[in-house]
N, C-alpha and C positions, 0 to 999 in steps of 0.2 A: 577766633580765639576769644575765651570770655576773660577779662580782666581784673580785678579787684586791688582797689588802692586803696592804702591803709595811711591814712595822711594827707591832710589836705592842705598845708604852708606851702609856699613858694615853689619848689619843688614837688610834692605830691599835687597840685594843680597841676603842675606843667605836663606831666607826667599822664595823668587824665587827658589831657587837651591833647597831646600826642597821640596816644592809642586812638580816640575815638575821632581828632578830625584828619589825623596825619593816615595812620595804619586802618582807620575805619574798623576796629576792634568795639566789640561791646563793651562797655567801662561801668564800673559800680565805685563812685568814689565815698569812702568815707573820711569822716568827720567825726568829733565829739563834740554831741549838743553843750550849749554854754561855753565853748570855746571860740575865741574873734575870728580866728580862719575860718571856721565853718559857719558862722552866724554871720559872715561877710560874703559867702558864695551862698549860703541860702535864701541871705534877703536879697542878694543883688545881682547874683547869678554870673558873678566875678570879681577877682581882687586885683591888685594893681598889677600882676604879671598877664593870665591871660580873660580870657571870657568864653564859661564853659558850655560845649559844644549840648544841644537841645538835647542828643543822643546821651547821655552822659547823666546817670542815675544816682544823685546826692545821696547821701544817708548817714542817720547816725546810727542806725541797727547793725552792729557787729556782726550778729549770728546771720543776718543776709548779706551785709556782703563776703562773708567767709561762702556761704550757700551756694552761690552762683555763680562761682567764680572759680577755674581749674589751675590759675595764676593767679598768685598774690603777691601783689608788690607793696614792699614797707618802706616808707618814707616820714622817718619823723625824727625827732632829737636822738641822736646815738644812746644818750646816757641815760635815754628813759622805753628803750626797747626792754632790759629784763621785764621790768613791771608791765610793760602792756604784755608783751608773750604769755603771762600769766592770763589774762585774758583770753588772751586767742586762743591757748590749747585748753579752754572750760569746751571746746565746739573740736565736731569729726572733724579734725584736717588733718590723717596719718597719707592721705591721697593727695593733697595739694603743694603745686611747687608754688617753693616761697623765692623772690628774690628781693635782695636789700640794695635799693636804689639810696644809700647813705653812705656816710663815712665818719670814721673814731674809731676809738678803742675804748673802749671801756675801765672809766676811771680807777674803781676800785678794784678789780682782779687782773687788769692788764692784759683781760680778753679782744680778740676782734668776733666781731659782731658776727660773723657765720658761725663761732664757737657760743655767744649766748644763745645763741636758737638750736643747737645743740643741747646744751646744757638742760634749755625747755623742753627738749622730747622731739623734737623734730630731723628726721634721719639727713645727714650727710647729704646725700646724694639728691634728695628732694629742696635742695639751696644751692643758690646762686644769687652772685652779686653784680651789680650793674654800675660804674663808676667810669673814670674820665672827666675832659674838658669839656664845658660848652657852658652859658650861661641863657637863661632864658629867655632875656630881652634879644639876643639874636636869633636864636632860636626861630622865636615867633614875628623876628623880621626877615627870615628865610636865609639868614646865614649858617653855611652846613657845618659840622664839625665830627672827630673820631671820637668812639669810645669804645671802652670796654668790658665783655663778660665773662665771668669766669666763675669756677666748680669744681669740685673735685670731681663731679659727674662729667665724660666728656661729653656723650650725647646730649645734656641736656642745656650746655653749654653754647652747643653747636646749633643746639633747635631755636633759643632762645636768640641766636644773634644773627642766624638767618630770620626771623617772624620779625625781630624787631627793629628788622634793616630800612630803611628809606633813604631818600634821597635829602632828606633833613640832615640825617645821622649814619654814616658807614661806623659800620661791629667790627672791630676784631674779638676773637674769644683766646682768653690765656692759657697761661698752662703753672700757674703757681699760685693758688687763691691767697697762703698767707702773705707771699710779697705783696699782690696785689692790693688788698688788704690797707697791708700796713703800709704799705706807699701811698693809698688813696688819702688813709687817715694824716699821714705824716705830711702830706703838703698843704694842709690847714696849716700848721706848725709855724711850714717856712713862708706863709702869704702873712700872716701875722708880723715875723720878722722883716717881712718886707716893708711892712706898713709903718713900724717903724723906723724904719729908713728913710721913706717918705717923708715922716710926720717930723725926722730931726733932720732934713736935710742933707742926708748922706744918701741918694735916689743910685746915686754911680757905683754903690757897693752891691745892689744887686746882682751884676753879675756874676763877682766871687760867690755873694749868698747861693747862686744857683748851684755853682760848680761842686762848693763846699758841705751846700745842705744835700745835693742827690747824692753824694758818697757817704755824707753822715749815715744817713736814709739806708742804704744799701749794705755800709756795715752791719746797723740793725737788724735789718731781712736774711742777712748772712746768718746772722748769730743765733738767729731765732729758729731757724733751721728752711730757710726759703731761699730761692735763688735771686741773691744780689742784683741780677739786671733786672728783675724788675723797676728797679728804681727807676729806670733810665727809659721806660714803657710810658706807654698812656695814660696809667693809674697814677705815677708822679710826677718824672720828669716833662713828660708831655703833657700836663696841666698845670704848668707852670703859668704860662701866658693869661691863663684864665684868674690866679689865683694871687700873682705876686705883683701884676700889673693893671688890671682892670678895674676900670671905677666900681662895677657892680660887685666887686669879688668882698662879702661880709671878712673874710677874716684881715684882708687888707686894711679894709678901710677901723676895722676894730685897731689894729696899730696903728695906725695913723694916727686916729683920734687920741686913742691912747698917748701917743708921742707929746700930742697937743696936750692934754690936760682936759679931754673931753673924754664926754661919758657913750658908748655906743650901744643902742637900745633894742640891737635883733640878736641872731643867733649868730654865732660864732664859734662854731665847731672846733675849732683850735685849741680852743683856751684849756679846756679840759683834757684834750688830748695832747697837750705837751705835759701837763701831770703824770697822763699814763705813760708817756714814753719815758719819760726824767727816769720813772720806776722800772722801767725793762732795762733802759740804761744800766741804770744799778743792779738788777736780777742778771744781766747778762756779762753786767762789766766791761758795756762797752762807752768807750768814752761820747759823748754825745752835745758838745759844746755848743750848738746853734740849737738846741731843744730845749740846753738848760738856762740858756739867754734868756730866749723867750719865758719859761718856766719865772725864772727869777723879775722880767718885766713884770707876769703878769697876778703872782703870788705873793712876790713879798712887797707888799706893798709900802710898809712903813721908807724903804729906802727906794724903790723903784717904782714908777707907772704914776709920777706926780704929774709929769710935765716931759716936753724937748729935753731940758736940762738929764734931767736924772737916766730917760733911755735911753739917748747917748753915753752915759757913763756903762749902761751897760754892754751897749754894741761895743766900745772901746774896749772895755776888759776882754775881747776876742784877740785885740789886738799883742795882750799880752803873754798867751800860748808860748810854751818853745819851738822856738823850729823844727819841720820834720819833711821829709820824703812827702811830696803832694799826695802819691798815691800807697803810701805804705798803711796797710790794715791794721 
């Protein structure tokens, strides 16, 4: 199988280093010239996650690694996929399967990411999405983990999670890509909320977070017209461990810091995508209290996201909800 990776951060490395030293797949990784990921794998032939395999073809030419490659995997910022797709579809790719090894929704339309690449021209059935638990530094210390792939294509769902099976990584493939989706996006959300937890000392409230955010989570999937368990799958509920608990987990450690009154300096997938949800909330009318927590830690800043002090004032006003039926929709 020939490869082509669109993304070279943390994730789009890892993703290269898989195919080609895990699966022994031909790999085309790209990068944009002038950008530190890629001017960090090109002068040094790795960055602090792994160190890329001799087999494994750097580049910044677009139009070659779209070329050579009958798989394209997109790994980069959620909220800056429209504008590169603009890119990508200047070149023949009505024949190449795309899949999005990312997660979000998209700020401004309250799109999920297999509907921007629709929107760009690209058929339905040629995308598929790649999400789940795992983090890299295990990974590449040979700790195994589940994930999963989904499509509205079944076949190509199925092909993709048989080829990209190892002993690294066991596939399941879905059967609902918007839950999926939006469950993948939505547990940035709740790893955020977790972080502040952490960051004020309230670490023992996780576990309500868990219970309370994968139904928040599911109502949304409901109402959006997806099936509700996903929540409770691989794509949310079952990357919980990676996301609300783990030192490496970015959107964690972004609350955390936050909680502190510090500044956190990578990506943070979360942050934007509790904006977009706050907004489906509202377009759907579903009430969404652990999305617009976070939403209000991480926006309004004049009263919230100072310090400990102030995000605890926000986790507390959950506390002041009416009572209701745990499981009432």
């Amino acid at each position: 199988m020939k490869i082509s990776v669109l993304g070279c951060g943390r994730w789009g490395s890892f993703i290269a280093w898989y195919h080609a030293t895990v699966l022994k797949n031909n790999v085309i990784l790209y990068g944009e010239d002038g950008r530190e990921s890629y001017d960090i794998l090109m002068a040094e032939g790795k960055n602090e996650y792994v160190a890329l395999d001799e087999s494994i073809t750097l580049t910044s030419d677009l139009a070659y690694a779209l070329k050579r490659s009958d798989v394209i995997i997109i790994s980069i910022s959620s909220q800056a996929l429209r504008e590169f797709m603009q890119k990508v579809i200047k070149y023949p790719v009505a024949d190449k399967v795309f899949v999005l090894c990312m997660k979000g929704i998209e700020e401004t339309t309250g799109k999920r990411l297999s509907e921007v690449l629709t929107d760009s021209g690209i058929e339905s059935d040629k995308i598929a999405v790649w999400v789940g638990p795992g983090h890299i530094q295990s990974f590449t210390a040979g700790v195994p983990n589940c994930m999963i792939i989904d499509s509205t294509n079944d076949e190509l769902k199925k092909y993709l999670a048989e080829n990209f099976k190892s002993n690294l990584i066991r596939f399941y493939y879905g059967n609902d890509l918007l839950g999926t989706e939006v469950g993948a996006a939505a547990k940035n959300v709740l790893g955020i909320a977790a972080g502040l937890l952490d960051g004020s000392g309230y670490t023992s409230l996780k576990g309500p977070l868990m219970a309370r955010g994968a139904f928040e989570v599911a109502k949304l999937i409901k109402a959006m017209g997806g099936n509700e368990m996903s929540a409770y799958g691989l794509a949310h509920l079952g990357d919980y461990e990676t996301t609300l608990f783990s030192p490496y987990s970015h959107n964690r450690t972004y609350g955390e810091m936050m909680a502190k009154g510090q500044h956190f300096g990578k990506l943070a997938e979360g942050v934007m995508t509790a904006k977009a949800m706050k907004s489906l909330g509202d377009k759907y009318k579903i009430e969404l209290p652990i999305t617009n927590a976070v939403y209000e830690a991480c926006f309004e800043s004049d009263e919230f996201g100072k310090g400990e002090h102030d995000c605890m004032q926000v986790i507390l006003k959950l506390f002041d909800r009416s009572i209701k039926n745990e499981f009432s929709f």
